[in-house]
C-alpha positions as a Markdown table, in Angstrom:
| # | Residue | x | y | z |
|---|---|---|---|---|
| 1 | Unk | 86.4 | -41.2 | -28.7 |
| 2 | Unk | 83.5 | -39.1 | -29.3 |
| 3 | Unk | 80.3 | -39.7 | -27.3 |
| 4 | Unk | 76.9 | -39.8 | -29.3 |
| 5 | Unk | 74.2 | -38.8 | -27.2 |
| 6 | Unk | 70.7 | -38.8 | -28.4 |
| 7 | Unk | 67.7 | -37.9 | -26.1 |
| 8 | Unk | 64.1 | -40.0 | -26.7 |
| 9 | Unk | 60.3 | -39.1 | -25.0 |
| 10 | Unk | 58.4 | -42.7 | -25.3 |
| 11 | Unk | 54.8 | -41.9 | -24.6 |
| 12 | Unk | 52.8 | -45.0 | -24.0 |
| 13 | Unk | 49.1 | -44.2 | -23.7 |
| 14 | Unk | 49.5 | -40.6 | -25.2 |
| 15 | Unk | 45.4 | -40.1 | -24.9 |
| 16 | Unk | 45.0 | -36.1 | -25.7 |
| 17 | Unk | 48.6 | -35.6 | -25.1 |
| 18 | Unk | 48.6 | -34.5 | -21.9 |
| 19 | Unk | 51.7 | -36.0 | -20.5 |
| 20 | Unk | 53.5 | -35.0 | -23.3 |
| 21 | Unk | 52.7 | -31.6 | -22.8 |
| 22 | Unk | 53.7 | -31.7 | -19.2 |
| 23 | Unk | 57.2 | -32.7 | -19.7 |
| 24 | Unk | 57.3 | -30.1 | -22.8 |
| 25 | Unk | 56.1 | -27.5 | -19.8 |
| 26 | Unk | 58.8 | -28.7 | -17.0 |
| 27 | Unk | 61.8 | -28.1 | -20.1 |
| 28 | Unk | 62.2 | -32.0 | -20.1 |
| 29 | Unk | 61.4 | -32.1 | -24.1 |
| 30 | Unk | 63.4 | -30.1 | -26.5 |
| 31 | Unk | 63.8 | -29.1 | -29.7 |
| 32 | Unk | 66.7 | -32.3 | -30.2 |
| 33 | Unk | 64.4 | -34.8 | -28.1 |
| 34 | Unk | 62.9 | -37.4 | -30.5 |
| 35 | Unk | 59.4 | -38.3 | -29.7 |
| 36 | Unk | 57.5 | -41.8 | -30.2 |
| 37 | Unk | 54.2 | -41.4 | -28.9 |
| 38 | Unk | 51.4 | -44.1 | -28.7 |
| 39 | Unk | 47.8 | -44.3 | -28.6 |
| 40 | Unk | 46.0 | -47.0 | -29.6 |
| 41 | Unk | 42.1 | -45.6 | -28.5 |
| 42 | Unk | 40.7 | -44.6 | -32.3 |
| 43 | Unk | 38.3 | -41.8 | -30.1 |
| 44 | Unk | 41.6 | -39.8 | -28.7 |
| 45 | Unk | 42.1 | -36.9 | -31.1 |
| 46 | Unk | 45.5 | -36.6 | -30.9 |
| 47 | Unk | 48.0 | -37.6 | -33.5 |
| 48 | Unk | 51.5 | -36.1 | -34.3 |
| 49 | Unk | 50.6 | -32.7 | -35.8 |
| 50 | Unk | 48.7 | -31.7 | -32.4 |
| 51 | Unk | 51.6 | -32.7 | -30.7 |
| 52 | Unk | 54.1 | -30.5 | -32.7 |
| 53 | Unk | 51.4 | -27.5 | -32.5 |
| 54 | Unk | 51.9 | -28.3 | -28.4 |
| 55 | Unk | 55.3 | -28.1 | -28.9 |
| 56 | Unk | 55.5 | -25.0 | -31.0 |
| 57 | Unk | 53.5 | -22.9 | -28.3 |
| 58 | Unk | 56.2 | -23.2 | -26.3 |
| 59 | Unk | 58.8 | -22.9 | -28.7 |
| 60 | Unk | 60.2 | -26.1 | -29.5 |
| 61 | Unk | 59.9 | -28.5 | -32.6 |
| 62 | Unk | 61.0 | -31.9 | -31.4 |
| 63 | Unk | 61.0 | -34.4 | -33.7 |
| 64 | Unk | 57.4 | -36.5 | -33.4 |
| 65 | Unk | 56.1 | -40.0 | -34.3 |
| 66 | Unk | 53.0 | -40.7 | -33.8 |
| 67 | Unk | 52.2 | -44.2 | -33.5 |
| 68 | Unk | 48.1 | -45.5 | -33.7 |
| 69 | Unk | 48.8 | -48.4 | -31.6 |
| 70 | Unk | 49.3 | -50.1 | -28.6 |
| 71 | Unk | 53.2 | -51.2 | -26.9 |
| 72 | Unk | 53.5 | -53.9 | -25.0 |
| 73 | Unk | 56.3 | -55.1 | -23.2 |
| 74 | Unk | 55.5 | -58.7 | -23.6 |
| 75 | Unk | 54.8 | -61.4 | -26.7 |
| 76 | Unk | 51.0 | -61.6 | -27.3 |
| 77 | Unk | 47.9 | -59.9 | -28.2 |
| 78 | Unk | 46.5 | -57.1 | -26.6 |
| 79 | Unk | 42.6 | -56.7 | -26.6 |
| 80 | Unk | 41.3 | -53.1 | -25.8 |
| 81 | Unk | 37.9 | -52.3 | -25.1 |
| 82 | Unk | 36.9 | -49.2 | -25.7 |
| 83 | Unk | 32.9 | -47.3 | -25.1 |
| 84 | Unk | 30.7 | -46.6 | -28.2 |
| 85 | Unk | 30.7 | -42.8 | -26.6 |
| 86 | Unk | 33.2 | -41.3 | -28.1 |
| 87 | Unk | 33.8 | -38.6 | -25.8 |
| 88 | Unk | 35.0 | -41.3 | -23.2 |
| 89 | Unk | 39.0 | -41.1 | -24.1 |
| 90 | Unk | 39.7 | -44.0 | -21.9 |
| 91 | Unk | 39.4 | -47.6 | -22.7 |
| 92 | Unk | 37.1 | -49.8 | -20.8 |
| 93 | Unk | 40.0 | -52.4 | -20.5 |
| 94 | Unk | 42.7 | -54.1 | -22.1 |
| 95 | Unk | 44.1 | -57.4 | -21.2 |
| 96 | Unk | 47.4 | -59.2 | -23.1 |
| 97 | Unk | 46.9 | -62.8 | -24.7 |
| 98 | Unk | 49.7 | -65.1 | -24.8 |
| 99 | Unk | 49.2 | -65.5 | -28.7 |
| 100 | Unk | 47.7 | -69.3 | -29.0 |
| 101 | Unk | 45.2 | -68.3 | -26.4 |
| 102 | Unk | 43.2 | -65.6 | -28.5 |
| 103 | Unk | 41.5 | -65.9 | -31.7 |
| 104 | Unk | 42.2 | -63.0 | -33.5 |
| 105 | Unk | 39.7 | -62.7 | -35.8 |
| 106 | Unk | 37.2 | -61.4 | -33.4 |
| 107 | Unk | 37.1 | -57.5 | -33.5 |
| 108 | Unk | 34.6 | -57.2 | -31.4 |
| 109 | Unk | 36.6 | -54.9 | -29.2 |
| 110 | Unk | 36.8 | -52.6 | -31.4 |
| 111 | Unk | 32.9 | -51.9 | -31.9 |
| 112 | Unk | 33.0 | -51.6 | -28.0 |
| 113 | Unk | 31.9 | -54.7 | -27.3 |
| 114 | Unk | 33.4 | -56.6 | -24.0 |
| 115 | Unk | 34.7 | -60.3 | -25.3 |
């Protein structure tokens, strides 16, 4: 019986890419490696085309996702605060919500605001 063998990079939190680029760097991420990379911060410039231009510079094309959003590894809503400065690429703080104890209709974190 043949073996299938596939080889996944899960970037959660990608920010400008700089982890990804690391293990691109160390040989960890190759040209068969499939990528899902997350970011949820709106302020990050990054997205999947930077990542493959990363990539490419060290000549490799592995196949990229890019995912706008946040992963949890829970049930619930995640509230992320993040600064009005948008050259801060980190968020001021998240927290997860069990889902009946959040009322998600205020988007207030998303203008910066703390809830």
């Amino acid at each position: 019986m043949n073996k299938i063998s596939r080889k996944f990079f899960l970037d959660c939190g990608a920010n400008e890419g700089q982890g990804f680029l690391q293990f691109v760097k160390m040989v960890k991420i190759t040209s068969e490696t499939e990528v899902h990379s997350f970011e949820p911060n709106p302020y990050c410039k990054i997205d999947e085309f930077k990542l493959k231009l990363l990539a490419k510079d060290f000549g490799i094309t592995p196949n990229v996702k890019f995912h706008r959003t946040a992963i949890l590894n829970q049930d619930g809503v995640c509230s992320i605060v993040v600064s009005k400065d948008i050259n801060k690429k980190n968020g001021e703080g998240t927290a997860v919500h069990g889902i009946k104890n959040v009322n998600t209709t205020n988007h207030l974190a998303l203008e910066g605001v703390e809830l």
